[in-house]
C-alpha positions in Angstrom: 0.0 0.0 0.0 3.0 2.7 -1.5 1.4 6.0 -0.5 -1.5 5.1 1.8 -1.8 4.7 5.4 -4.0 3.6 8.1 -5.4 6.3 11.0 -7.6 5.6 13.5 -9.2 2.6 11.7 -9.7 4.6 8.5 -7.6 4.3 5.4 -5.9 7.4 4.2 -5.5 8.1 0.7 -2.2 10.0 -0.3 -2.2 10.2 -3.5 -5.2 11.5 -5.5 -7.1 10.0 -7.5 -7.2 11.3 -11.1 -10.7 11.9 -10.5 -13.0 12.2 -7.5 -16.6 12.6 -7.4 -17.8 15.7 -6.5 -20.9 18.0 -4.6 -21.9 21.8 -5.8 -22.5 23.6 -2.8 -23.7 26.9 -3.4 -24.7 29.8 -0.3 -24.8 33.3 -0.1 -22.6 35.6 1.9 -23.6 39.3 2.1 -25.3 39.2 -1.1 -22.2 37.5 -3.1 -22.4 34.4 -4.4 -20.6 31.6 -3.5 -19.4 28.2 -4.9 -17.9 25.3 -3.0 -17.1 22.1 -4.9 -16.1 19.3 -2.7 -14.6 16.0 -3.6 -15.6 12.8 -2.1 -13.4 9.5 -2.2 -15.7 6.7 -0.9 -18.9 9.7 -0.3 -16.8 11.5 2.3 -15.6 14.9 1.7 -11.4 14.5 0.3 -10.7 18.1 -0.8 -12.6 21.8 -1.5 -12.4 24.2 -3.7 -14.3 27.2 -3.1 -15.1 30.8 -3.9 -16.6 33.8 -5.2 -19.1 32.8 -8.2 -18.3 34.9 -10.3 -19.9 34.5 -14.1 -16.9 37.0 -15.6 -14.1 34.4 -15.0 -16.0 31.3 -16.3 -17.8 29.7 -12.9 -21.1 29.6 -14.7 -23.2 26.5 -13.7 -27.0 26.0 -14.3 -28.9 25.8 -11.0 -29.5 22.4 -11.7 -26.0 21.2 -11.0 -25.4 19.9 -7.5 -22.6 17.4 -8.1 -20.0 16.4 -11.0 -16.3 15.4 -11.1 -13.1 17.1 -10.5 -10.7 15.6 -12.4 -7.1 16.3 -11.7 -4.8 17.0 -15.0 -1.1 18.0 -15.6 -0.6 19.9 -18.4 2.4 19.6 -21.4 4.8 21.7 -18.7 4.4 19.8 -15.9 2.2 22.0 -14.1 -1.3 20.4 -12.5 -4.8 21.9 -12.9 -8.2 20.7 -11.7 -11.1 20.8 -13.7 -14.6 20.7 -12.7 -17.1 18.2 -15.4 -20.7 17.9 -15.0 -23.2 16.2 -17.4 -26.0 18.1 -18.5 -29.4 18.2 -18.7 -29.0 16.6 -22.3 -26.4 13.8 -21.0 -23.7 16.0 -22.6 -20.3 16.8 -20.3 -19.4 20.2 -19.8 -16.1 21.3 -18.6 -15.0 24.1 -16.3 -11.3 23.9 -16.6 -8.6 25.4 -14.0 -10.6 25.6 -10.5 -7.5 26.7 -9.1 -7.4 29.3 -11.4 -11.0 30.7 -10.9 -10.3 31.7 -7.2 -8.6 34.4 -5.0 -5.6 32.7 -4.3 -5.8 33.6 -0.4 -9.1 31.5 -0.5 -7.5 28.7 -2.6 -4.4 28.2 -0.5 -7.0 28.3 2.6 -9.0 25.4 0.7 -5.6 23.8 0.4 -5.0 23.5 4.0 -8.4 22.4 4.2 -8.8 19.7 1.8 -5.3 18.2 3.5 -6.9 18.4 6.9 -9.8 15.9 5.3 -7.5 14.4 3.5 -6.0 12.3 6.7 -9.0 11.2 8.4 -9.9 14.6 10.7 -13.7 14.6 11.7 -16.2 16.4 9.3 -17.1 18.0 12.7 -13.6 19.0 14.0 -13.2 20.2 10.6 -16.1 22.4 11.2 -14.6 23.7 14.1 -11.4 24.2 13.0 -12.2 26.8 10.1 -14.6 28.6 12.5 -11.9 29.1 14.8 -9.4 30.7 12.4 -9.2 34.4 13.0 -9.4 36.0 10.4 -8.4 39.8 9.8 -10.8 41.0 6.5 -14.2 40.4 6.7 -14.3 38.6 2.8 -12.3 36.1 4.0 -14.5 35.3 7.1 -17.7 35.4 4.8 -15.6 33.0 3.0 -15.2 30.8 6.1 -18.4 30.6 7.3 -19.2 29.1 3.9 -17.0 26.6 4.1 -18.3 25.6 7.5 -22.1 25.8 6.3 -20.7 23.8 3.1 -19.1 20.8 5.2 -21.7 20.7 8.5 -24.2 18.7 5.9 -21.2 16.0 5.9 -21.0 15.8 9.3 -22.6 12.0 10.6 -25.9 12.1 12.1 -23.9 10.0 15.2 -21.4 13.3 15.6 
């Protein structure tokens, strides 16, 4: 098992999968809209992305999209991307390509720090608490957090 190891009787995941299933999360934040995408390895949340919605840059998703893929690619230099693909209403795929890109970068490397948190295993609930115990000092970036909390308390197990 290169790459993947066992904590507290649940099996950790390393590496990425090239692609992970995915839920839309949308919420509302002082009248901006807000995106989370979050992927799931075995339904449980592995990784977020998340930020402003904002139709300018290219997040545009019908309403009717609550979950997809995000598949992880490397491009021809070497550098990695991750793309969003949904199917639509027609069975066709659509493709949002370069989440990382689409973000505030303060945002994505927060999301970063979250999704490695999930990553190894860390309690949807602690999780919960964790980002709404960051102190934040700009009031975007707390809208931002209380997203991401409201996003990952409808992971948290009814037993928690």
């Amino acid at each position: 098992m290169e790459n993947n190891t066992v904590q507290e009787g649940k099996h950790v995941v390393e590496v990425r999968p090239e692609t992970l299933e995915c839920d839309v999360v949308r919420f509302q934040n002082n009248k901006e809209k807000w995106v989370a995408f979050i992927g799931l390895l075995d339904g449980h949340p592995y990784e977020i992305f998340t930020g402003l919605q904002d139709d300018e840059e290219g997040i545009v998703l019908p309403k009717s999209v609550e979950n997809g893929k995000i598949i992880k690619c490397v491009n021809a230099d070497g550098t990695k991307r991750y793309d969003f693909q949904f199917e639509n209403k027609r069975g066709y795929k659509t493709t949002v390509e370069g989440l990382s890109e689409k973000f505030n970068p303060e945002y994505w490397n927060y999301a970063k720090l979250i999704s490695g948190v999930l990553r190894y295993g860390m309690p949807i609930a602690h999780v919960v608490k964790l980002v709404s115990s960051m102190e934040m000092n700009t009031d975007s970036i707390n809208n931002w957090a209380a997203g991401v909390e409201r996003a990952l308390k409808k992971y948290i197990p009814q037993e928690e």
